[in-house]
VOPAGU-2260 file (C-alpha; in pm, 1 decimal, decimal comma):
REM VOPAGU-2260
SITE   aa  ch    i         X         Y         Z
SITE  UNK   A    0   32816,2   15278,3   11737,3
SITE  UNK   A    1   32683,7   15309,3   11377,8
SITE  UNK   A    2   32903,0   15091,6   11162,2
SITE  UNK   A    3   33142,3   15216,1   10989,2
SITE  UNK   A    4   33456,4   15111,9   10726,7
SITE  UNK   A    5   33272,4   14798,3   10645,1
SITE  UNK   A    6   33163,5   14724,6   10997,0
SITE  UNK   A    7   32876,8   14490,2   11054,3
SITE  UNK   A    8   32546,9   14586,8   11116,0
SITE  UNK   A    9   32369,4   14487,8   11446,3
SITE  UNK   A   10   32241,2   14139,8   11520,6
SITE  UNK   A   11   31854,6   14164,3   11608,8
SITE  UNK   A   12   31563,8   14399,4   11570,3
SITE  UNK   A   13   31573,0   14765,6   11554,3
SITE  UNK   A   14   31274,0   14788,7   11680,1
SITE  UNK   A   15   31083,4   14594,4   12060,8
SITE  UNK   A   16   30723,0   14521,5   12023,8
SITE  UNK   A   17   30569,5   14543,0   12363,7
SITE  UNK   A   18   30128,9   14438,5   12363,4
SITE  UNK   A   19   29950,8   14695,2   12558,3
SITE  UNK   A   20   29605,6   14794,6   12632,3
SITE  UNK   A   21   29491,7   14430,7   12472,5
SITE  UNK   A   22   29068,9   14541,4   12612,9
SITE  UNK   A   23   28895,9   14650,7   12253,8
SITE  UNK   A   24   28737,2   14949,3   12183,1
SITE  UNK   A   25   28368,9   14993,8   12187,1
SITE  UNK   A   26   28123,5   14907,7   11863,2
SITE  UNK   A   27   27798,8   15092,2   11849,8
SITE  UNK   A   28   27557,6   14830,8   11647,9
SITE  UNK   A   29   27437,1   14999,6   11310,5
SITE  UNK   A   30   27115,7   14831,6   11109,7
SITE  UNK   A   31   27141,6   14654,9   10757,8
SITE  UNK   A   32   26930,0   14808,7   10533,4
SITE  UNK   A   33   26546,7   14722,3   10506,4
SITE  UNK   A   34   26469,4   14421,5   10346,9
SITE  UNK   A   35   26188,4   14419,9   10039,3
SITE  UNK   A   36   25841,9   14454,6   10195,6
SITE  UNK   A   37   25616,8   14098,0   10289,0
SITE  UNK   A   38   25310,2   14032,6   10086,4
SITE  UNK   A   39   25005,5   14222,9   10237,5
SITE  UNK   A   40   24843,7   13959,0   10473,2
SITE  UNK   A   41   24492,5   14025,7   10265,5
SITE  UNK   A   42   24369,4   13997,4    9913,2
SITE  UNK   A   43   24110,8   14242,1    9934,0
SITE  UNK   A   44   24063,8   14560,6   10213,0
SITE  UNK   A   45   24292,5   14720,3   10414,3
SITE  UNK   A   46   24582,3   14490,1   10613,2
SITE  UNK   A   47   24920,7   14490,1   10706,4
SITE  UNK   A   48   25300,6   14441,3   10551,1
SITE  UNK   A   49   25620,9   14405,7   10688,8
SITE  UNK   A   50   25982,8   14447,8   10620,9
SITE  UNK   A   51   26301,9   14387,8   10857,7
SITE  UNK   A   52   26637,2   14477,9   10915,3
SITE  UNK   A   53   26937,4   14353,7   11089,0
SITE  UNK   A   54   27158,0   14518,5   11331,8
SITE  UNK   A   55   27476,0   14380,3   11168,2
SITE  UNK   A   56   27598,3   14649,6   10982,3
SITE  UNK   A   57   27837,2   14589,3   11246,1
SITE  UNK   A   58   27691,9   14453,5   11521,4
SITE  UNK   A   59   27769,1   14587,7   11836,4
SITE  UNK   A   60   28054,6   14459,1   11988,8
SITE  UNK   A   61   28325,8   14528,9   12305,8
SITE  UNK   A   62   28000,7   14678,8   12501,7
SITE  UNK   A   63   27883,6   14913,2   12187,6
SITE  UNK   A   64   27517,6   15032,2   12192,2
SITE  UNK   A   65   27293,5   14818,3   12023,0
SITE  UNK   A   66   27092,6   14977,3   11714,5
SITE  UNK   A   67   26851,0   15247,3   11855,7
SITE  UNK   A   68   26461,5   15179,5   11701,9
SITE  UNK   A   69   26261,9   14868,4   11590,7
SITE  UNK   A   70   26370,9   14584,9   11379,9
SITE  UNK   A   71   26036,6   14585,4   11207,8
SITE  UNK   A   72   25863,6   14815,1   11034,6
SITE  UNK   A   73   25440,6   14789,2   10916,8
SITE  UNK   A   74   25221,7   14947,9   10719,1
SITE  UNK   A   75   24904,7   14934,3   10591,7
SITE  UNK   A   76   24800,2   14809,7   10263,1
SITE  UNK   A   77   24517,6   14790,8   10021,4
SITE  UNK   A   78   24578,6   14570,2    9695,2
SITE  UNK   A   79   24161,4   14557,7    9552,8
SITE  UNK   A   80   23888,2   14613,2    9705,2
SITE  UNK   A   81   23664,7   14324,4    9855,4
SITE  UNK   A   82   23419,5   14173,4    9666,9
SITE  UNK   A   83   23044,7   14316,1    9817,0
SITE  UNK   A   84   22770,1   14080,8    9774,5
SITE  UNK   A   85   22452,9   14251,8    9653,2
SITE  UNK   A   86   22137,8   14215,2    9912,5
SITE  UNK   A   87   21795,7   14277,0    9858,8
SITE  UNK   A   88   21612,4   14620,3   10019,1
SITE  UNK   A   89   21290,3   14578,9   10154,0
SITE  UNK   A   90   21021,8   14456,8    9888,2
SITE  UNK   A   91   20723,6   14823,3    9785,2
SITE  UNK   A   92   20410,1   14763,9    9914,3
SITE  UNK   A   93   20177,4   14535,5    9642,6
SITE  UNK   A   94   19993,8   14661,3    9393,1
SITE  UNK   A   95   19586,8   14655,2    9407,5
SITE  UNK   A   96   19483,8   14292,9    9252,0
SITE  UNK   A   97   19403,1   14355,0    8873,6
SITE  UNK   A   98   19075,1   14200,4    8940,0
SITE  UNK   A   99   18795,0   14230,3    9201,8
SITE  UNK   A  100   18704,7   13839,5    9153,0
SITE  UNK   A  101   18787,6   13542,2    8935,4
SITE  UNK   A  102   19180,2   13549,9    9070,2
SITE  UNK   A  103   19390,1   13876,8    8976,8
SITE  UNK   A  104   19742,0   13939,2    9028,4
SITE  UNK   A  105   19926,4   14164,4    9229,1
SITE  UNK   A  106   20266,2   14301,6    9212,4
SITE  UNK   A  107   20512,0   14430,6    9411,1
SITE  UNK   A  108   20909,7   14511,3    9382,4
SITE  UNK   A  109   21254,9   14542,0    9554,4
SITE  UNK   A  110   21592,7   14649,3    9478,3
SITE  UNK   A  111   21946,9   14506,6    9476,1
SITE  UNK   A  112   22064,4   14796,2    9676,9
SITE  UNK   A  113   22173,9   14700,3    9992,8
SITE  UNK   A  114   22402,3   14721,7    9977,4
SITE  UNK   A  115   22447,9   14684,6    9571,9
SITE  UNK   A  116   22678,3   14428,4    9427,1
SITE  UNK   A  117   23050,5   14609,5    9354,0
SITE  UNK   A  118   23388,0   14483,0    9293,7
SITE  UNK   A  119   23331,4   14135,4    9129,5
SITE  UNK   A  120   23067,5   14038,7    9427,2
SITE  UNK   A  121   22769,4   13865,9    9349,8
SITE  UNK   A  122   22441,3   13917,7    9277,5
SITE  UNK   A  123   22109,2   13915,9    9472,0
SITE  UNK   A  124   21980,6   13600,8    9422,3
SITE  UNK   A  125   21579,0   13548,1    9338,5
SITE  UNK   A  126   21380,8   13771,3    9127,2
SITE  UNK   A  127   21324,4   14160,9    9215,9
SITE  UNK   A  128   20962,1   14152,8    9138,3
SITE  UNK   A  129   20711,4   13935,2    9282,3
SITE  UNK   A  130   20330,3   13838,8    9150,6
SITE  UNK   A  131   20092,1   13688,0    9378,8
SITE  UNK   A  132   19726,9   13572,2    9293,1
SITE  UNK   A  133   19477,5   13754,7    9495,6
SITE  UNK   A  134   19073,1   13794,8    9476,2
SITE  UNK   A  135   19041,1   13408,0    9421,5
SITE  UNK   A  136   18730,4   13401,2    9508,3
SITE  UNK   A  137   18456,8   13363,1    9216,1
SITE  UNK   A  138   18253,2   13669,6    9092,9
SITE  UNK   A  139   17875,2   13696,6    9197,8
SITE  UNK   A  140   17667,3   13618,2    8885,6
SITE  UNK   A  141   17358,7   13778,1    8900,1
SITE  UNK   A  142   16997,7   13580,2    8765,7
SITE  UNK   A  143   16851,4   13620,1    8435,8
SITE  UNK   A  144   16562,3   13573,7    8363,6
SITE  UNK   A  145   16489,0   13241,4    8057,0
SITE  UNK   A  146   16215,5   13307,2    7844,4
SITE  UNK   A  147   15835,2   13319,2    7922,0
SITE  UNK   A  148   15642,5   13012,2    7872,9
SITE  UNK   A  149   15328,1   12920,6    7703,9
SITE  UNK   A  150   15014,3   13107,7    7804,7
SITE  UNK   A  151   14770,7   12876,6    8014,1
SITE  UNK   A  152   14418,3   12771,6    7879,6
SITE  UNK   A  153   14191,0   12994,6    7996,8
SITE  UNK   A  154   13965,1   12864,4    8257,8
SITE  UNK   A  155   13617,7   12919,9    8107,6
SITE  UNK   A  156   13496,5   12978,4    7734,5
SITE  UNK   A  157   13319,6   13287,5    7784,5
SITE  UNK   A  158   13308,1   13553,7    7988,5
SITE  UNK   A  159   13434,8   13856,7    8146,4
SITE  UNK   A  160   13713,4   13881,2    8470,9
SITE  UNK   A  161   13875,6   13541,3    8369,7
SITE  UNK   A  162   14226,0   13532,4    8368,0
SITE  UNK   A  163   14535,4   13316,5    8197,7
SITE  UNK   A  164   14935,9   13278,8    8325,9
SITE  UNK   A  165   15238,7   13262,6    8223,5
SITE  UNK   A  166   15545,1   13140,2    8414,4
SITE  UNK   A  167   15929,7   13211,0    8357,8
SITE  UNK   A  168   16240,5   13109,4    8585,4
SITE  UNK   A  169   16522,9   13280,3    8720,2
SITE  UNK   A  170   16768,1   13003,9    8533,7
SITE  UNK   A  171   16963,9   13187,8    8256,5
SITE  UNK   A  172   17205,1   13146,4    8443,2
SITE  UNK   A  173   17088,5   13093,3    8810,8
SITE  UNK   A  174   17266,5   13296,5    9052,3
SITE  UNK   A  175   17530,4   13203,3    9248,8
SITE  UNK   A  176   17818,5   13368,3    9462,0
SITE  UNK   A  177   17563,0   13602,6    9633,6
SITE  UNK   A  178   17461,8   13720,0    9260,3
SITE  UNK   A  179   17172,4   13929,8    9235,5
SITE  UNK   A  180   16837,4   13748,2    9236,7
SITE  UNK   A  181   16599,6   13828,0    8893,0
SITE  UNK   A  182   16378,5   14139,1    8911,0
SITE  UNK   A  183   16016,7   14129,6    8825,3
SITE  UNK   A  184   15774,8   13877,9    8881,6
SITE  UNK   A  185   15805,6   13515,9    8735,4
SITE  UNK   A  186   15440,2   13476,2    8685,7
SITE  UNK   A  187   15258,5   13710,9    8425,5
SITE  UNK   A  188   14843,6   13723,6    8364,2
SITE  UNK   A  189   14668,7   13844,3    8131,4
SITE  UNK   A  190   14273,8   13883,7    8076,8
SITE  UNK   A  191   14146,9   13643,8    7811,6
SITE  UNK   A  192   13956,2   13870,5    7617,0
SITE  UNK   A  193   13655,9   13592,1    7542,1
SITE  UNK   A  194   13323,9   13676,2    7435,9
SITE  UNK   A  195   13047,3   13728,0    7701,3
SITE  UNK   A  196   12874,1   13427,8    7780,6
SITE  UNK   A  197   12534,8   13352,7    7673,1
SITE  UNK   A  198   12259,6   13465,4    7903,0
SITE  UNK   A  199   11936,1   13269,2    7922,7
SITE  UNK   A  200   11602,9   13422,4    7964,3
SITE  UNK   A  201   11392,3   13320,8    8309,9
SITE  UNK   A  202   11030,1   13437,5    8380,6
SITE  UNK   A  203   11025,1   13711,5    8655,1
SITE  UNK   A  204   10713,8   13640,2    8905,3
SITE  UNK   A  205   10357,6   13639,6    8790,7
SITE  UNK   A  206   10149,0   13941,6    8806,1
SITE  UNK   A  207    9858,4   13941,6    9007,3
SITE  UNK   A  208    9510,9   13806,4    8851,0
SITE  UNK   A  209    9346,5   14116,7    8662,0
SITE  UNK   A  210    8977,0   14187,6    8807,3
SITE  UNK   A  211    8688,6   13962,5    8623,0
SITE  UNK   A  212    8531,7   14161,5    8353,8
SITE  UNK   A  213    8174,7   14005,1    8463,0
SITE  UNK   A  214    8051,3   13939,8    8805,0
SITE  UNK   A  215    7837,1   13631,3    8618,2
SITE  UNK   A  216    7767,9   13483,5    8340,4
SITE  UNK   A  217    8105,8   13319,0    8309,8
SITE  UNK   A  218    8378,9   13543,5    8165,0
SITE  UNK   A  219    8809,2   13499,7    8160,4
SITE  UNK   A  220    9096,0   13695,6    8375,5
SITE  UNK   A  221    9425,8   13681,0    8345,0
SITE  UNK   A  222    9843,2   13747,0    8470,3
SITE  UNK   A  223   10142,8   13832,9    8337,3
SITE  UNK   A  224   10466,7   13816,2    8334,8
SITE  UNK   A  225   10822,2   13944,3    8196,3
SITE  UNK   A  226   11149,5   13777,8    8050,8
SITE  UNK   A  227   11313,5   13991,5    8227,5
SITE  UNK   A  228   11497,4   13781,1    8508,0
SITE  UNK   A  229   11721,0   13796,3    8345,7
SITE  UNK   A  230   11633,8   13877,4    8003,9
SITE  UNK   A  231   11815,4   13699,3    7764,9
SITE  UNK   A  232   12118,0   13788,4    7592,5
SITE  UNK   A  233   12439,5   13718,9    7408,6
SITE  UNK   A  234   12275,3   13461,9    7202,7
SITE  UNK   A  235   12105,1   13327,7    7533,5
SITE  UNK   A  236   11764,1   13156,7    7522,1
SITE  UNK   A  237   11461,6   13349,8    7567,7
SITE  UNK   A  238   11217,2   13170,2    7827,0
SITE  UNK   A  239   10983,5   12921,0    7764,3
SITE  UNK   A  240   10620,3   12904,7    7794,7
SITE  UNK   A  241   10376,0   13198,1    7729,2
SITE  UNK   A  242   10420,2   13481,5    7930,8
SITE  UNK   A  243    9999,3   13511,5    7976,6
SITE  UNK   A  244    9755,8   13283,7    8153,4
């Protein structure tokens, strides 16, 4: 019974313990939460980062389903943009040479443009414009003519149809590189201009003897003849002797 009137109570516990059902119950796994993204795998362009998580938030346990989805997670990820080394574009056609002989230039040009330098990349390297020499080849200098020389003596002292020279050369300068030769003549003539020469008289032929005046008695006949072959002139001598006998 309960005690009563100062009764003692019972000896022992009120209440029997008894273990039952000792299998545990069933954990489904639940993830952590993500942790802080990696450091994108480039320095330049488009890569790749990652973060993780855990599936401990609890693990599963007692035959619980494991965290549904992916440990790891990605994206993609751009901190700068590469550097882009400049390159050169395909040189203009040259320029026409500045001269036709005696070594001109020419020119042509090309741009940095291809692509063109961006983002801290270099530049092209070399020079974008380009001079060559071109016509090396010397000019053709054409012959002049140096002055005249001195008149020749003139071959007689008198006369009519005599003539006197002169030469010049084709020397100031010469010509050379396929130069024009000198035009004209190098040798120059002239009449001299002298007095006619003197012309000596000479007898033309006798005459026949003129018929006797007398048939006896001793008498004189005579001939003739002219200064007339040639006559004398310029100053020439007239003929000598008598022109009668």
């Amino acid at each position: 019974p309960t005690p009563m009137f100062d009764g003692r109570h019972c000896v022992g516990d009120s209440v029997d313990l008894v273990s039952c059902g000792e299998e545990c119950c069933p954990v489904n796994g639940r993830w952590s939460e993500y942790s802080n993204w990696t450091p994108c795998e480039v320095t330049c362009g488009n890569g790749r980062r990652f973060r993780e998580r855990k599936c401990d938030n609890p693990p599963p346990s007692c035959g619980g389903d494991p965290c549904s989805g992916f440990g790891e997670d990605q994206e993609t990820c751009s901190p700068n943009k590469c550097p882009v080394d400049g390159q050169w574009g395909d040189w203009t056609p040259s320029s026409g040479c500045t001269h036709s002989c005696n070594s001109g230039t020419q020119i042509r040009f090309r741009r940095c443009d291809s692509p063109s330098s961006q983002y801290g990349g270099s530049i092209c390297p070399g020079f974008p414009i380009e001079v060559t020499p071109c016509n090396t080849f010397p000019c053709p200098i054409p012959g002049k003519w140096s002055e005249w020389g001195s008149w020749s003596e003139c071959p007689t002292t008198c006369g009519l149809g005599s003539y006197k020279s002169r030469t010049r050369k084709c020397d100031n300068p010469l010509p050379q590189h396929n130069g024009s030769t000198c035009p004209g003549p190098s040798t120059d003539t002239s009449l001299c201009h002298l007095v006619p020469c003197p012309v000596h008289g000479d007898w033309s032929e006798w005459t026949d003897w003129s018929e006797c005046p007398k048939s006896c008695g001793g008498a004189l006949h005579f001939r003739t003849r002219l200064c007339d072959n040639p006559r004398p002139d310029h100053g020439g001598r007239d003929c000598a002797g008598n022109h009668r006998q």
